[in-house]
C-alpha positions in Angstrom: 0.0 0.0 0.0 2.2 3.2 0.8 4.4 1.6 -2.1 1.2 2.5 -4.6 1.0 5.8 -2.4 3.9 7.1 -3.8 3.7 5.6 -7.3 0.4 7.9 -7.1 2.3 11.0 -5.6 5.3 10.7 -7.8 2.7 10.6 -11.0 0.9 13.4 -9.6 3.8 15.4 -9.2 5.2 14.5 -12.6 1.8 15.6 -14.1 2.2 18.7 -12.8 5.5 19.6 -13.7 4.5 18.3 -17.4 1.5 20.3 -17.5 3.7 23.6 -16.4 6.6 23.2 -18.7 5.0 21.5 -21.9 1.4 23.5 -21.9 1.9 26.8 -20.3 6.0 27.2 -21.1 7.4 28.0 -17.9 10.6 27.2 -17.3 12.2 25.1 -14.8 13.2 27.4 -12.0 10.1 28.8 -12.0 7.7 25.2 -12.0 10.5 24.3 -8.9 9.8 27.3 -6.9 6.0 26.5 -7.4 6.4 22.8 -6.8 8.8 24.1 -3.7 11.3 21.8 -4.7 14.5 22.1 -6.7 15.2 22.3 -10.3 16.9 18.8 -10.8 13.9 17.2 -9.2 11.6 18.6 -11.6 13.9 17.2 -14.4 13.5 13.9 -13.2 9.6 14.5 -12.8 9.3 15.4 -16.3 11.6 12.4 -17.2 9.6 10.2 -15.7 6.4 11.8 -17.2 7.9 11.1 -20.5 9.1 7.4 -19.8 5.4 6.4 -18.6 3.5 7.5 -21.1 2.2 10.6 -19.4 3.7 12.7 -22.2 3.8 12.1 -25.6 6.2 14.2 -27.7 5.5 14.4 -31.2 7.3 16.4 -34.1 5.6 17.2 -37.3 7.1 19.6 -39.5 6.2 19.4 -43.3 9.4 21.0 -44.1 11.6 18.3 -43.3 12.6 15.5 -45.7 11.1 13.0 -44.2 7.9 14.5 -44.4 7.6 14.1 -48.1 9.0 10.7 -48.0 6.4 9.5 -45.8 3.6 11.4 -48.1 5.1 9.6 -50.9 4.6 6.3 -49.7 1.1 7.4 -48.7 0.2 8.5 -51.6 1.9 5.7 -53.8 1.1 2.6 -51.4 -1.9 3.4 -49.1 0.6 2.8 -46.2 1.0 5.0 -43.3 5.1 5.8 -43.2 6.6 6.6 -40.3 10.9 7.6 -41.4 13.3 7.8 -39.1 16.4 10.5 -40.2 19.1 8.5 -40.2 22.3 9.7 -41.8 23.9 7.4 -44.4 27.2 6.8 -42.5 25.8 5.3 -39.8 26.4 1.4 -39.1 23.5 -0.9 -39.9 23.0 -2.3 -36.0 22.4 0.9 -35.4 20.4 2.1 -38.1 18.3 -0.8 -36.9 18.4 0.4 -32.8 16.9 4.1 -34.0 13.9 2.5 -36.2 13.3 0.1 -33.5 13.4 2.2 -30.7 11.3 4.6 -32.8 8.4 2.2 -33.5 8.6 1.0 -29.5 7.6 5.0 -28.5 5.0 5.1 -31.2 2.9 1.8 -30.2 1.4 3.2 -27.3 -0.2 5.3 -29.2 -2.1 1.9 -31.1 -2.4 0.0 -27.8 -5.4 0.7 -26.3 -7.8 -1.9 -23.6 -9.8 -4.5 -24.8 -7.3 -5.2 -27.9 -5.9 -8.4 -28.9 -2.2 -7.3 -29.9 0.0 -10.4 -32.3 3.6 -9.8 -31.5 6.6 -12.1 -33.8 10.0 -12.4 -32.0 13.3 -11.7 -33.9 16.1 -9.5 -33.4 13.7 -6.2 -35.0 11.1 -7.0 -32.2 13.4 -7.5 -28.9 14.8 -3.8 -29.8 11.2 -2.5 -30.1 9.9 -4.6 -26.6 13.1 -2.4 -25.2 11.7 0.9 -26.3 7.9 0.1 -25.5 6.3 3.5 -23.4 4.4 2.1 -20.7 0.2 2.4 -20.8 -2.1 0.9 -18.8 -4.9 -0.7 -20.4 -7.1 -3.4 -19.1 -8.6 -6.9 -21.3 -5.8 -6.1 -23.5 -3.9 -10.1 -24.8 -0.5 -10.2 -25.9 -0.3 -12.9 -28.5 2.9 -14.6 -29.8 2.8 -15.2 -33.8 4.8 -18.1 -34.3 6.9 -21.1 -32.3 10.4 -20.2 -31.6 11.6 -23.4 -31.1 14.0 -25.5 -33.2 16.4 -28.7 -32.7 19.0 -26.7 -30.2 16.5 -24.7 -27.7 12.8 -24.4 -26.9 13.1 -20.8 -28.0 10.8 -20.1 -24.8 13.0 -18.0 -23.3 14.0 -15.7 -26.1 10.5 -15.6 -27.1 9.1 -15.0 -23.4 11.4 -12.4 -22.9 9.9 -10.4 -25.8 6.3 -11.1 -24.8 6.6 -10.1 -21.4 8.3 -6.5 -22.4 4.8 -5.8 -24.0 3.3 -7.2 -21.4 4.5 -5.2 -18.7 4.6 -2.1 -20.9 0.7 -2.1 -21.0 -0.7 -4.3 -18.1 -1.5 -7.4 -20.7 -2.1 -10.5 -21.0 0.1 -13.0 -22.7 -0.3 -15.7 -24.2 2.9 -17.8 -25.5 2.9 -20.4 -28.5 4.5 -23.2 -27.4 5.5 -25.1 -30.7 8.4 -25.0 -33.0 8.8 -22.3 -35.5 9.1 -25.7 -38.1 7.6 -28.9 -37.8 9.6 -31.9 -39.8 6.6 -32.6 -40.9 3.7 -30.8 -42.3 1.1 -33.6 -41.1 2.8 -32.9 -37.6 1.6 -29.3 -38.3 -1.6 -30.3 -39.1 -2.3 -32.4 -36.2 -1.1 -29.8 -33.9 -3.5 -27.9 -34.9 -6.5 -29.8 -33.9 -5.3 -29.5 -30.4 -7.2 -27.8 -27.9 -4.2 -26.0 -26.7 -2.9 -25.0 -29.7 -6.7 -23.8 -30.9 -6.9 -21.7 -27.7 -3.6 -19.4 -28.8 -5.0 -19.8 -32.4 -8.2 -18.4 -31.5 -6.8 -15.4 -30.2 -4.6 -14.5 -33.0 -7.9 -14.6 -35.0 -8.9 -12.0 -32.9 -6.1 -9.8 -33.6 -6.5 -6.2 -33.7 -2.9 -5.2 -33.9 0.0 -6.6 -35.5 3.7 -6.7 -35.0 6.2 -7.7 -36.6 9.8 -7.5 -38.1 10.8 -8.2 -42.1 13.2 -10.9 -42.8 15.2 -11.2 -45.7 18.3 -13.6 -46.6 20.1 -10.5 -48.1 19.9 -8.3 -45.1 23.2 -6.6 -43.3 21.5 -7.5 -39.8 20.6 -11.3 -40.1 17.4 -11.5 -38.7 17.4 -14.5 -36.1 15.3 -17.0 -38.4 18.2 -17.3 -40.5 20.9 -17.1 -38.2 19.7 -19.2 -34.8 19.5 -22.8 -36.1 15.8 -22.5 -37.7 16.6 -23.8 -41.1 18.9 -25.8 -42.6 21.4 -26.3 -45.8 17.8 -28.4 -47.5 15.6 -25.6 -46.1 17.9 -22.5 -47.7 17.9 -24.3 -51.2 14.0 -25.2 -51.0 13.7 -21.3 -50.5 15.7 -20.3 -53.4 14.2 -22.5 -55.9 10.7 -21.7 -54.2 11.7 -17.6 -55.2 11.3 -16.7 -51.7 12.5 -12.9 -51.0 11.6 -12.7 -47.5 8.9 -13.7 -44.5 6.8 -12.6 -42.4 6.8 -14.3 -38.8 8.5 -17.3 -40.5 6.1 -17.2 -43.2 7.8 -16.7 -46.4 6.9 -14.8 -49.8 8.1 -13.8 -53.6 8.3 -10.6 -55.0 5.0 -10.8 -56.4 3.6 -11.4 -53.0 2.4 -15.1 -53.3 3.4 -17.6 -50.7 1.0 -20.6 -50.4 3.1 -22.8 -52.5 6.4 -22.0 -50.9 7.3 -25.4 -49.6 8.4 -24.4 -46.2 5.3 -22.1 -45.5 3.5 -26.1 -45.1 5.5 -26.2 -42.0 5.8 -22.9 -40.7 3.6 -22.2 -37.6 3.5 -18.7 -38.4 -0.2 -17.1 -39.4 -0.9 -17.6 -42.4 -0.4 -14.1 -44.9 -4.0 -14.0 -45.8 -5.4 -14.2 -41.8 -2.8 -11.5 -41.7 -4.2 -9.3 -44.2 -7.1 -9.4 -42.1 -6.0 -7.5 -38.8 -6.9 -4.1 -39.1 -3.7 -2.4 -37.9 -0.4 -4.2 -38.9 3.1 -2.6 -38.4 5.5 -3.6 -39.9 9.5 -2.4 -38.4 12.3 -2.5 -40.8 15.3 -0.7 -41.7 18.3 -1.7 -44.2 18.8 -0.9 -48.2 19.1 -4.9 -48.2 16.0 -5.8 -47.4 14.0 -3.4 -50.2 13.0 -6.1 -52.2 11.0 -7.5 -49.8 9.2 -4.5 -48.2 8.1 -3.3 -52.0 7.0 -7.3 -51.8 5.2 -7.1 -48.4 3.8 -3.9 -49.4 2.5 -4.8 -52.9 0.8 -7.7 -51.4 -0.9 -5.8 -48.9 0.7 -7.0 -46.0 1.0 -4.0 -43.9 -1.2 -0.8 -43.0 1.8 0.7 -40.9 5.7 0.6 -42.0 8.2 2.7 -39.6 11.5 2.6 -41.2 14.5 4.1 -41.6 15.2 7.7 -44.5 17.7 5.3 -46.7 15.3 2.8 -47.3 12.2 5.3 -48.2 14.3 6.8 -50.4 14.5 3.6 -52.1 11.1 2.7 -52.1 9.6 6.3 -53.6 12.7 6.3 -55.7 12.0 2.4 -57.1 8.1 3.1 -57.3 
């Protein structure tokens, strides 16, 4: 109990000091000597405002570059862009660490209570769950999009860890997908699925209201984990390439034209399948890298994605390609 007291007095105060500096302008000293505390205290109140969610700091200026890049992709895809300026020396990890940390500060602003929210693990996702502004929402599911597992771990842990950053970032429910991210054998798949407990998690990705998820793409600078942590083998890599694929989607691979049924692999993936996908009304999509244009334009074409938050090379691309 007095532990909750002073959560609730520490917000209070932090609301304060927000309101005072971020609506009516005053300046530091001055909210201090009104709060009758000091000025490095009211630093930290408005720090913590901003790490829980109290404020959200947006900048929107249509004179920037990015603004026209993300109103070209509007206008040319139907996809809400979200760019991140990033200057073309930097290195591609953390080219990556900006967009991802970028689209963890924006979901709160998608996340609301009584949502079911699908959430795909791989190295794009772990930065976002890092990122995530908290929110408090109630009756809102977490929902894990595909098995992590393979022949050297249970992937639970990696996995968990992921889930439970969204979690506790917005007071959710999760619910984990206990199965490998490939069966050996599609009738094993199959079988699985007529389980109760594998019906239950399957029920609630049917429900989905949001979407989140990384791209992957053999070609990309920053592997994503799929094809880096033991998930597919030497057979698996040249089934892909003679099946054309150019990337996935939570393990769920595609060609440039945007079909995927008839990839091989896909028949033992236990990731959603890309047409229940197209069916959530929000999906985000986080991805940075020159390497992996080929399959955004894909995913995009195909109608994969409402929401894409990548990085100012790659948008280039994309307007430039289009």
């Amino acid at each position: 109990m007095p532990d909750g007291s002073r959560t609730d007095t520490r917000t209070t105060a932090a609301l304060t000091a927000a309101k005072l500096y971020y609506l009516q302008d005053m300046r530091m000293d001055s909210i201090a000597r009104e709060l009758g505390t000091s000025r490095s205290s009211v630093s930290r109140l408005l720090t913590y405002a901003r790490e829980n969610g109290l404020v959200d700091i947006r900048v929107n200026s249509p004179l920037e570059r990015v603004g026209g890049l993300e109103d070209g992709i509007r206008e040319r895809f139907r996809v809400a862009a979200h760019v991140v300026p990033v200057p073309g020396v930097i290195s591609e990890v953390d080219r990556l660490e900006r967009v991802a940390t970028t689209a963890g500060r924006m979901l709160s602003q998608f996340v609301d209570s009584n949502m079911v929210v699908g959430v795909a693990w791989g190295s794009t996702i772990s930065m976002v769950s890092r990122s995530l502004v908290p929110k408090q929402t109630h009756s809102t599911v977490i929902v894990q999009l595909n098995g992590a597992g393979n022949t050297q771990t249970s992937g639970l842990e990696y996995s968990s860890d992921i889930l439970q950053r969204f979690g506790q970032a917005f007071g959710a429910q999760v619910e984990q997908f206990p199965v490998p991210a490939f069966f050996d054998d599609p009738r094993t798949r199959e079988a699985m699925w007529r389980e109760r407990s594998t019906r239950r998690v399957l029920s609630f990705q049917a429900k989905m209201d949001i979407a989140v998820f990384g791209l992957g793409s053999p070609r990309a600078e920053v592997p994503s984990r799929v094809y880096v942590g033991g998930y597919l083998s030497r057979d698996d890599y040249r089934s892909l390439h003679e099946d054309d694929a150019i990337g996935d989607v939570a393990t769920v691979f595609f060609r440039a034209d945007g079909t995927w049924r008839d990839i091989r692999l896909n028949a033992r993936s236990t990731g959603p399948g890309l047409d229940r996908l197209r069916r959530v009304p929000r999906r985000m999509c986080v991805v940075s890298g020159a390497a992996k244009i080929g399959a955004l334009r894909a995913a995009i074409t195909s109608g994969l994605l409402t929401d894409v938050v990548l990085d100012e090379t790659l948008a280039r691309l994309l307007v430039e390609d289009a």
